[in-house]
N, C-alpha and C positions, 0 to 999 in steps of 0.2 A: 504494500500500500504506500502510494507517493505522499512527503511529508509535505508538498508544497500544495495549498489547498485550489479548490477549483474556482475560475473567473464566472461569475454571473454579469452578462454586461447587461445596459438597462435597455427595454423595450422600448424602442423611439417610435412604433406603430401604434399606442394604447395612449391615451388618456391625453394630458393638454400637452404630451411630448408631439402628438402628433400634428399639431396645429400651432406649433413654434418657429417664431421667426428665424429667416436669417440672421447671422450676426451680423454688428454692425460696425465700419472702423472708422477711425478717422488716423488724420497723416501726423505725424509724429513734427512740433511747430520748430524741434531744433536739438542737435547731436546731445542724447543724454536726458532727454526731455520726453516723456512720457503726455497724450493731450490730457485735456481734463476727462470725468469720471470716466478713466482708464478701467479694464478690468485688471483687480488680483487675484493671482492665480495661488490654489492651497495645493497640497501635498496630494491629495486624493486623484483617481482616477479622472479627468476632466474633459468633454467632450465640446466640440464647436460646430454648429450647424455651417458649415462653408456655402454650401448652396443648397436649397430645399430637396431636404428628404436624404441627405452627405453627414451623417456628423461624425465626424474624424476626432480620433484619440489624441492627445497630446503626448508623442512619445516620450519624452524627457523632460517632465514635469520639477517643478519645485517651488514651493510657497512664496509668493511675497516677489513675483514677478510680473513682466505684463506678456500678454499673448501677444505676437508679431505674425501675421498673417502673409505668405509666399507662395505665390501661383496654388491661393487655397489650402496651403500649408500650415498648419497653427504651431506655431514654435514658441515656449518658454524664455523668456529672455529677461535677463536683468535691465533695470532700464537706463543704467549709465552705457550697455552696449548697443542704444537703439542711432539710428543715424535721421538727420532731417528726411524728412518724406518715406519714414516706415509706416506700412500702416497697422496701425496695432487697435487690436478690439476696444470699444468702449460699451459699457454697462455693467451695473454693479448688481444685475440678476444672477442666480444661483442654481433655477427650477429650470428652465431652458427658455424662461419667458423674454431673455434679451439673446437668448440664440448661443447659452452658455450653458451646457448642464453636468455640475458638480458628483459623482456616483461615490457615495459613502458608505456602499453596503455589498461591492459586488465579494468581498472575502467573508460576509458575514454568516457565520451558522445560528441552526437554532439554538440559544445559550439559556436556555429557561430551567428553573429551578424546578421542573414537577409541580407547578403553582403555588410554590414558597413564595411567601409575599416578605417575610421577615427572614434575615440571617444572618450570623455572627461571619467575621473574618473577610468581605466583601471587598475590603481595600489593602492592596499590597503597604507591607510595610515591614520592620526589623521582624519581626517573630511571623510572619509570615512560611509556610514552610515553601521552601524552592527547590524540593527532592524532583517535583515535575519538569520545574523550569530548565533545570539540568540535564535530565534525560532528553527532553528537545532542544535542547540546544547541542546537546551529541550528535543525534539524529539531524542538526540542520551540516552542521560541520562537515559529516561526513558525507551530506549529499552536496553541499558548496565546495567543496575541496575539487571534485570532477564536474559538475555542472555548473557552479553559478559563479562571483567573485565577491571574496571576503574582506573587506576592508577594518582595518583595527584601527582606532583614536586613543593614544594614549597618553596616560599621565607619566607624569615622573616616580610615583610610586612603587610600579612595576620595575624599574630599574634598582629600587632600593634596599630590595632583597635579592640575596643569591639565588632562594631555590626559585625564584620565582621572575626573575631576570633569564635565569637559563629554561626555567620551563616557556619562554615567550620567543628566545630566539630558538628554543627545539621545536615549538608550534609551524614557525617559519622554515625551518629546514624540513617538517613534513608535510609542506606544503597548502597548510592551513591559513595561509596569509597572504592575502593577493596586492595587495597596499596598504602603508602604513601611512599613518597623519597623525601627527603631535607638534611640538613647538620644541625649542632651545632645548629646555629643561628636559627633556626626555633624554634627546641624544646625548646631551653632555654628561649626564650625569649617567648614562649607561656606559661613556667611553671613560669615565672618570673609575667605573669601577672595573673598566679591562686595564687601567694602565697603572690606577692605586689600591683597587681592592675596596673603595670608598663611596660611598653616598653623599654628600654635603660636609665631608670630616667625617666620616662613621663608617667603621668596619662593616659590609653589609649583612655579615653571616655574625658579626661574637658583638655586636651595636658598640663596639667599642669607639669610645672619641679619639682620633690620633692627633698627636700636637701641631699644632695649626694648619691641623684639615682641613679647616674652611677657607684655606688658601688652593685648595684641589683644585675643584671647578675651575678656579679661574687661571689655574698654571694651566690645564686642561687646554681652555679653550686659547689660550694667547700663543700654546704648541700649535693646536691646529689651523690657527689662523698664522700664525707661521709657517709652517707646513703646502698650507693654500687649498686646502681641503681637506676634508674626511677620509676618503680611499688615501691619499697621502701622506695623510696624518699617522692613518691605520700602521703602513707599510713601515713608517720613520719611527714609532713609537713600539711597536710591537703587540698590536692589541689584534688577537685573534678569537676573541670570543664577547658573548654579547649579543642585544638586539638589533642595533647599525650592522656589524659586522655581518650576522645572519644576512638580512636586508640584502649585503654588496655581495656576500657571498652566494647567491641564491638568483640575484637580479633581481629583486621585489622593489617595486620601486618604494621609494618614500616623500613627504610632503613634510617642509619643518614650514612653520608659518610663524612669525615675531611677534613680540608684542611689546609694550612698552616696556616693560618693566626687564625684558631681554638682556643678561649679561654678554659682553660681545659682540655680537652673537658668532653661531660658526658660519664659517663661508656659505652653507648650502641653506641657511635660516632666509626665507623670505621676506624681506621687511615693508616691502610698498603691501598695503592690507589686500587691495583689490589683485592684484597680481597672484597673492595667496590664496585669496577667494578662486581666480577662475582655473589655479594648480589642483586644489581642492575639488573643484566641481568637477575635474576631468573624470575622478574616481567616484566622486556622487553618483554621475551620472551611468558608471558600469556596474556599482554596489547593488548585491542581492541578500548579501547578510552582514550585516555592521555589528559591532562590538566595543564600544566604549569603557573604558577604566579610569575612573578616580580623577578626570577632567570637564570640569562643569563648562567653562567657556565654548572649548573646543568641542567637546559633546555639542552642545546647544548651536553652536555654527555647525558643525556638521549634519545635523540634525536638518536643522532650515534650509541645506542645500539638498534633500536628500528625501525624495515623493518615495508615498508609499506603497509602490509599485513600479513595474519592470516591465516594457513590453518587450518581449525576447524576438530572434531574429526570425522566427517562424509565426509571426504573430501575434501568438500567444501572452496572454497576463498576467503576472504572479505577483504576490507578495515581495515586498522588500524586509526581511527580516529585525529587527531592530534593539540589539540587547544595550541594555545602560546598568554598568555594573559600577557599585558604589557604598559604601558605608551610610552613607546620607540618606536619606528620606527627602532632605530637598531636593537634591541633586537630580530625584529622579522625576517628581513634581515639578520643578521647573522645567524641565524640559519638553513634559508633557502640557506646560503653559504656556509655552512656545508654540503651539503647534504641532508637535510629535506625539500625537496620544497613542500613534500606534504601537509605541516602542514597548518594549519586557522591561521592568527594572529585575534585578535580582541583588539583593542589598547585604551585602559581606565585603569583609576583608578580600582586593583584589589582591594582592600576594594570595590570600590563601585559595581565590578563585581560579586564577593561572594554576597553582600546582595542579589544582583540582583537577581544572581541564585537561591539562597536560597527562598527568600520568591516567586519564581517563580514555584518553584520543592516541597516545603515542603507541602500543600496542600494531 
């Protein structure tokens, strides 16, 4: 039985779907400028009436963009990518009454309680139990590994433990990782403990403080920006293990993206934001099961690049996976206030999630 669930798409023959207008555009008044009551576009499955009785899918959807319209084409675009005289959809209907309609339900099964009206544990949270969550998330792994593409967002956390640093670049060497996206702080402090053993000054296996450890990092990154990059950094410093390493050794690509607060940063860190954004969205746009740890930002940008669904290259519609793994109860809530309700939280220690998964999948 396949774990990826079935596409209902909606009947555009039945009810006011069938006597829904064209949509309607207007031209775009200048480069980066969107007209006025533009439509935004959500994460969900989203159709556009092109021409009566036509309504064509948006295949690479993502929240909080505008539709740009091309020989009947409906393409998702950011609107600082629009050019003067695009023409892009205006109306801010939802039902298909401006010739736009939103499908919110095509993954949905029957989820009724036996006509339980009242019940305890309804909302995910720490004592929630995630023995299921785990199991499908086994079962998604090992059907994305050969079918779809996995992308991982991570924190720095995962670098800050040994077993669980090496259970993240063994995930990547068996081929559980199709792209990686984090910031500075991931890589540095993952090359910090191939070259010192350290996390921030901290032994990562005995938490021991070393005398002024907290000068790592940053000898760290002023080698490798010496050096002139990471692969060169790797070769001159001797750092052979690790989740970058894995990454270069494997050819997985990766995505470092800046931010202010960025030490350095390393050569390959992106610092123009928008430039990050459209690095980012390359792999948004391939991702069939995502995996977030212990990064609220870059979660929540990832997130918003990143619809809830995949139309594959046979037509077909599926789920886009969506795990947000985290200690936090906010973390996982904010995220889903952003937009992303579709997402899993599973709420644990990601060190001890990694091993989990690791010694669950490496077999």
């Amino acid at each position: 039985m396949t774990i990826i669930p079935t596409y209902t798409p909606p009947d555009f023959s039945q009810g006011p779907l069938a006597s829904a207008p064209v949509v309607t555009t207007e031209k775009a008044p200048a480069d980066g400028v969107a007209p006025v009551n533009f439509h935004a576009t959500s994460n969900h499955p989203e159709y556009v009436q092109v021409t009566k009785g036509s309504w064509v899918l948006i295949r690479e959807n993502r929240m909080d963009t505008v539709i740009r319209l091309r020989q009947r084409v409906p393409e998702a675009v950011e609107a600082r990518r629009l050019k003067k005289g695009d023409e892009v959809v205006v109306g801010r209907g939802e039902e298909g009454e401006m010739g736009v309609y939103i499908h919110t339900d095509g993954f949905v099964k029957d989820d009724s309680r036996d006509g339980t009206k009242f019940a305890f544990m309804t909302r995910g949270s720490r004592e929630t139990p995630f023995s299921r969550s785990y199991d499908h998330l086994y079962e998604v792994l090992r059907h994305e590994k050969k079918h779809g593409f996995i992308a991982w967002v991570l924190g720095p956390a995962v670098a800050f433990d040994k077993d669980s640093r090496n259970a993240m670049a063994g995930m990547i060497h068996k081929g559980y990782c199709h792209a990686l996206l984090a910031g500075n702080a991931l890589a540095t402090h993952d090359m910090e403990a191939g070259l010192y053993g350290t996390g921030l000054g901290q032994d990562i296996y005995t938490r021991e403080i070393k005398a002024l450890g907290h000068y790592h990092h940053l000898d760290l990154l002023n080698k490798v920006r010496h050096a002139g990059s990471i692969p060169q950094a790797m070769k001159q410093l001797g750092i052979s293990d690790g989740i970058i390493h894995a990454c270069e050794s494997t050819g997985v690509p990766y995505v470092l993206a800046g931010s202010i607060r960025d030490d350095g940063p390393l050569p390959e860190v992106i610092v123009n934001t928008g430039d990050a954004q459209d690095h980012m969205r390359t792999f948004a746009k391939k991702a069939t099961c995502v995996i977030t740890l212990a990064t609220q930002l870059h979660t929540i940008a990832f997130g918003n690049m990143t619809p809830s669904y995949r139309v594959m290259d046979d037509g077909t519609v599926r789920p886009v996976f969506f795990y947000v793994v985290d200690m936090s109860e906010f973390s996982a809530d904010k995220l889903a206030n952003r937009g992303s309700a579709q997402s899993t939280a599973i709420l644990t220690n990601v060190q001890d999630f990694m091993i989990n998964l690791y010694n669950n999948l490496a077999q």
